[in-house]
Steps between C-alpha positions, in 0.01 A plus 500: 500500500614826428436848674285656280274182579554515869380855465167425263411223812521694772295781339285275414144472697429212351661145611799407338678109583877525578708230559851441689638127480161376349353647808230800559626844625391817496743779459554749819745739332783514285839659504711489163527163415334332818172432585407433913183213449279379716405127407123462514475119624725617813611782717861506369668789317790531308706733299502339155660621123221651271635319174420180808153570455212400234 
């Protein structure tokens, strides 16, 4: 994924899947070239690479 995309999502009202490791996340913010996620079947979060996400 790229930033322009990251950007389109989370302006976005509508609901848009993301994926980390074939898992669902949703996006809390992004710096540069990482994203922080919070996975949606859990309560972790991690710091992740945007080009990791799809």
């Amino acid at each position: 994924m790229d930033m322009e995309r990251i950007h389109s999502i989370l302006n976005n009202k509508e609901k848009c899947d993301v994926f980390y490791d074939d898992r669902p996340v949703w996006i809390q913010w992004v710096n540069e070239n990482i994203a922080k996620v919070g996975f949606i079947d859990n309560f972790e979060v991690k710091d992740v690479f945007i080009p990791d996400l799809y």
